[in-house]
N, C-alpha and C positions, 0 to 999 in steps of 0.2 A: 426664301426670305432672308435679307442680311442685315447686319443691326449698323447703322451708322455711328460716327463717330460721339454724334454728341450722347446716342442712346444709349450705346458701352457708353460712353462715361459715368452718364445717369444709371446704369447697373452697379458699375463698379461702387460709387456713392453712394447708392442705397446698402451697399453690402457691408460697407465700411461705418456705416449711423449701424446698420442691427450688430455688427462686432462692438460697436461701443455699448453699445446697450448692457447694463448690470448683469451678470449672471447669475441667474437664483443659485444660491448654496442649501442643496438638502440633503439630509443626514441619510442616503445611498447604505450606507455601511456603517451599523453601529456594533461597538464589542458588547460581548456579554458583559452582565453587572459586575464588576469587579469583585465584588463578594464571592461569587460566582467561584469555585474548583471544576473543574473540566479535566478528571481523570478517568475516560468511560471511552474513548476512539481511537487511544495509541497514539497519538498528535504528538507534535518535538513540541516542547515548550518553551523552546527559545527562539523556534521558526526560523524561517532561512538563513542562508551565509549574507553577508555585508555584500561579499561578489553578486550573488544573486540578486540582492536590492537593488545593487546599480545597476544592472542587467536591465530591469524589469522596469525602474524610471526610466532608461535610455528609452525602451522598446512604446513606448505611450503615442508617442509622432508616431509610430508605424500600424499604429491604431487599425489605418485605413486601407490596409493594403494582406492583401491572403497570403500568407505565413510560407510557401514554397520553401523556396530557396533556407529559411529559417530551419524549417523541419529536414531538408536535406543535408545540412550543415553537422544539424544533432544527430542523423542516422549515424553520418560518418563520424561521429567521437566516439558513438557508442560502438560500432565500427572497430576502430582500434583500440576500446577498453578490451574489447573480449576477444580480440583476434579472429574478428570473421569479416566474411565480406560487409558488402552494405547490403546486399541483396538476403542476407541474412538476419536482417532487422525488420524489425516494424514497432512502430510509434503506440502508446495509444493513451487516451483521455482515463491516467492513472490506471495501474495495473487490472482494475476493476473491467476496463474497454477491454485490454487481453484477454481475459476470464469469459467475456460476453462470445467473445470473437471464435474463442476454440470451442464452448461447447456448440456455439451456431455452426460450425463447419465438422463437427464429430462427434456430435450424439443426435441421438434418432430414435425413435418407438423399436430399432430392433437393435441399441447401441447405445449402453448406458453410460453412466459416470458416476465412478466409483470413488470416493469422500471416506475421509476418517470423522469421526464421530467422539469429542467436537472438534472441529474444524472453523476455519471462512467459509463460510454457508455462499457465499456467491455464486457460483457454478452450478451448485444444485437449483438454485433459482434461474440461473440462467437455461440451464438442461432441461426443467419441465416446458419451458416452451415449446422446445421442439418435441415434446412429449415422451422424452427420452426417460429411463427408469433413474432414481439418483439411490443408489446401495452405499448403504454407511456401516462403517467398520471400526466399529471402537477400538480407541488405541489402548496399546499392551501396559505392562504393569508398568512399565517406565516411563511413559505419556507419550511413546516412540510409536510412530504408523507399523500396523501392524501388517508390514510389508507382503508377508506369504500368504495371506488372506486378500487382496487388491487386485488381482489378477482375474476375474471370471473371464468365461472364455468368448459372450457377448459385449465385452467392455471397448465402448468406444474413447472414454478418455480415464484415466487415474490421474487422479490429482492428490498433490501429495505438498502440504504447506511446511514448509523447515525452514528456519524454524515453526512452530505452528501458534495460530492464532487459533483458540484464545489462551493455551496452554506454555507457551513461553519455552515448550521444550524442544530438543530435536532428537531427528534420527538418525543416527549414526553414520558414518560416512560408508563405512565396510557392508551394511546392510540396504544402503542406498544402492551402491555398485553393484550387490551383487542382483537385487531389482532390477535394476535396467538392464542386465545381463540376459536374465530370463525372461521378462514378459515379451509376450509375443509383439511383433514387427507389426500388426496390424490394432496393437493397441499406441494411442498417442497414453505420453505423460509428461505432464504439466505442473513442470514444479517450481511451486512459487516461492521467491526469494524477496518477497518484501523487508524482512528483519537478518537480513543476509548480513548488515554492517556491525550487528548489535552481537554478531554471535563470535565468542571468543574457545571454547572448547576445542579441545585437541580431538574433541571425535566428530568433528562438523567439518564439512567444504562442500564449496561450492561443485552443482555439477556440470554450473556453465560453460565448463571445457569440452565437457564431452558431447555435446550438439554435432561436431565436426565428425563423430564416430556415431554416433546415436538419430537415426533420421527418423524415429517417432518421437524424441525427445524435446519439449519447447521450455525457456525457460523465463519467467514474468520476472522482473524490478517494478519497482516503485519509486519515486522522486517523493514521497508522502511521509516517510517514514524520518529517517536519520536527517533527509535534506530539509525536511521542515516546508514541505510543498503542498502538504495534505488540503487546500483549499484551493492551489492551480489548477489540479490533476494533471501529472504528468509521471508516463509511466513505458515499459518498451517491454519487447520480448525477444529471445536469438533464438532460432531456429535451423534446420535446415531450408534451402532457398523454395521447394517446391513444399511445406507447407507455410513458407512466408508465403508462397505465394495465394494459397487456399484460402489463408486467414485475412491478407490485404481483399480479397475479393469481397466479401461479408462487412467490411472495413468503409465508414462513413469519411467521405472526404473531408480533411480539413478538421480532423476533431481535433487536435491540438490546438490551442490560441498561441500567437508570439508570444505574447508576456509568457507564458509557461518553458514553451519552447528556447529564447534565451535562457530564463532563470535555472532549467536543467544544463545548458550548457555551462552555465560558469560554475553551477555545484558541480557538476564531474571536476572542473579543474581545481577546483578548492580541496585540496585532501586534506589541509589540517584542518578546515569543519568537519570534516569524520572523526574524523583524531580526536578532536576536543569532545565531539556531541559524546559518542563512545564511553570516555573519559567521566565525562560528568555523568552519564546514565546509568554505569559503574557503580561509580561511588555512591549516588545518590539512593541505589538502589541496594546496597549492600546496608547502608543505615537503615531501611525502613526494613528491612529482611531481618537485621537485629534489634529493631524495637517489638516488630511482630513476636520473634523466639522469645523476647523478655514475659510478651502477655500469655506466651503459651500458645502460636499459631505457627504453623508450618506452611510452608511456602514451596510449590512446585520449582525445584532450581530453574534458574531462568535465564534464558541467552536473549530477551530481548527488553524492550521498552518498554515492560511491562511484567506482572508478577500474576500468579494464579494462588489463592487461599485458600488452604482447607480452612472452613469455619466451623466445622464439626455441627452446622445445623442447615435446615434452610435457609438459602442466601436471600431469598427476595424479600424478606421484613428487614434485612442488611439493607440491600439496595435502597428502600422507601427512605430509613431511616436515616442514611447518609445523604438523602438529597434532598431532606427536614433540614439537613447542618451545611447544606449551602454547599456540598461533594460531589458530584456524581462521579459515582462507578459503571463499573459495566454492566450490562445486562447480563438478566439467567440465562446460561446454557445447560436445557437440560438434561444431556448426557454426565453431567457436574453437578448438580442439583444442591450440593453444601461449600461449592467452590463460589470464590470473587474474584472476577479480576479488575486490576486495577492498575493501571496508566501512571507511568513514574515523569514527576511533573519536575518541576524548580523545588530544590530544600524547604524551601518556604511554603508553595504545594502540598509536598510531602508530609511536612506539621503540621500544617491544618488535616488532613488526614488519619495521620495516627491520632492526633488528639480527639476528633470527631470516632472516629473507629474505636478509639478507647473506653468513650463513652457511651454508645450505642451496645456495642457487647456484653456490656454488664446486665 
């Protein structure tokens, strides 16, 4: 059947009346109430770089077309951030898809995954699935993974968050090392570096060099954190090439969207939004640490974007009560049971905070 000329025409005109036609405008995306504090998920509160906005307006025409070529672009930056192949990457839908990825390809009913306690509970959740044991290990007096303890000799994955969430602390760099020295070759470990940007301590680094020497070793980023992405999801992990390739197999095509996938490429090249976010979450975060000391609380030192408080009682009539004042904090962990954590927002976040937490404690 072929359409004649007048009848494409008569398409094309019909197509061009319903393009003119009004297009309803409906409210797709509303912000919270402005009233509203939103210190309770670790979120940037300044949200992406400027580069990344125009990234992300550019990429809107490309709506319509599967992201290939896009996501192979970002392997290869991430690629030359960390000095590894490309076949030593993999992409994923926020550091959380990595999380999914490793325990579905390395734990099992006879191959557990072993967790500090508290920790990011993700893996363990993603571990029971495969009906795999998830052993937690509370961390030591420093709030440091208590490394010598991690190791069981059934252990399919060790996961190990440093800095760590919910505790804002880390583990040492010398007791990291000497970790991956000893456990054995048939355990993976998987250390997540979401608050990698945030951490300034002379006894922190990164262990993402040693991947090239380390072939259980995987290690997770996040775009969520510093870059202010935590609502694209975009997120990657370096590896050696033979469990990238384990891990891509378990791996849903296409979870990355463009828009995500530009706005990670131009936050890698933007280094002075690091610089800056850093900068400000610093400062911002050293004033509310000494308004806390004034009221008499102490505060877990903190290398990220966010702070842990002893309240010297049960947190969760804390919790209820800050989010009567229009606050939210973080949830009870109950391995913490008198801790809060709480998300270092804008200065102005931040006073509404103290001031609401001033009031509440009394």
């Amino acid at each position: 059947m072929t359409l004649s000329r007048r009848a494409f025409a008569q398409v094309l005109g019909a197509g061009a009346a319903a393009a003119a036609l009004p297009f309803p405008r409906l409210a797709f995306a509303k912000s919270p109430p402005v009233s509203l504090v939103r210190l309770n998920a670790n979120e940037n509160p300044y949200g992406p770089s400027p580069a990344a906005l125009a990234a992300m307006r550019d990429s809107l025409s490309l709506s319509s077309r599967y992201p290939d070529e896009y996501a192979d672009w970002l392997v290869d930056d991430v690629a030359k951030l960390h000095g590894v192949s490309t076949d030593e990457v993999i992409l994923g839908d926020g550091s959380s898809e990595i999380l999914k990825l490793v325990a579905a390809a390395y734990t099992s009913p006879s191959r557990s995954v072993v967790i500090a306690d508290p920790t990011f509970e993700a893996i363990g959740h993603y571990a029971k699935v495969t009906g795999a044991e998830v052993v937690k290990v509370p961390l030591d007096a420093a709030f440091a993974h208590d490394l010598g303890k991690m190791a069981p000799a059934n252990a399919g994955v060790v996961y190990i968050c440093n800095p760590n969430n919910p505790t804002a602390s880390i583990t040492p760099k010398a007791a990291m090392r000497a970790f991956l020295d000893a456990v054995p070759a048939t355990t993976m470990v998987l250390v997540d570096e979401a608050y990698h940007h945030y951490a300034a301590s002379t006894d922190y680094e990164s262990v993402a060099p040693l991947v090239k020497s380390k072939p259980n070793l995987i290690v997770a980023r996040t775009f969520s954190k510093i870059y202010g992405m935590a609502g694209l999801r975009a997120g990657y992990a370096v590896a050696n090439r033979d469990v990238i390739k384990k891990l891509d197999a378990q791996k849903a095509w296409d979870s990355m969207n463009v828009m995500a996938l530009v706005a990670a490429r131009a936050s890698l090249a933007d280094s002075g939004f690091v610089a800056e976010g850093r900068r400000r979450n610093n400062a911002t975060r050293a004033h509310v640490v000494e308004a806390l000391g004034a009221m008499g609380y102490k505060v877990i030192p903190s290398e990220a974007n966010f702070i842990m408080i002893d309240t010297r009682r049960e947190v969760r009539p804390l919790i209820a009560g800050m989010k009567s004042e229009g606050v939210h904090v973080g949830r009870l962990f109950p391995a913490l049971p008198n801790h809060l954590r709480v998300t270092i927002g804008t200065p102005e976040e931040m006073q509404r905070f103290v001031g609401a937490f001033g009031r509440i404690e009394k």
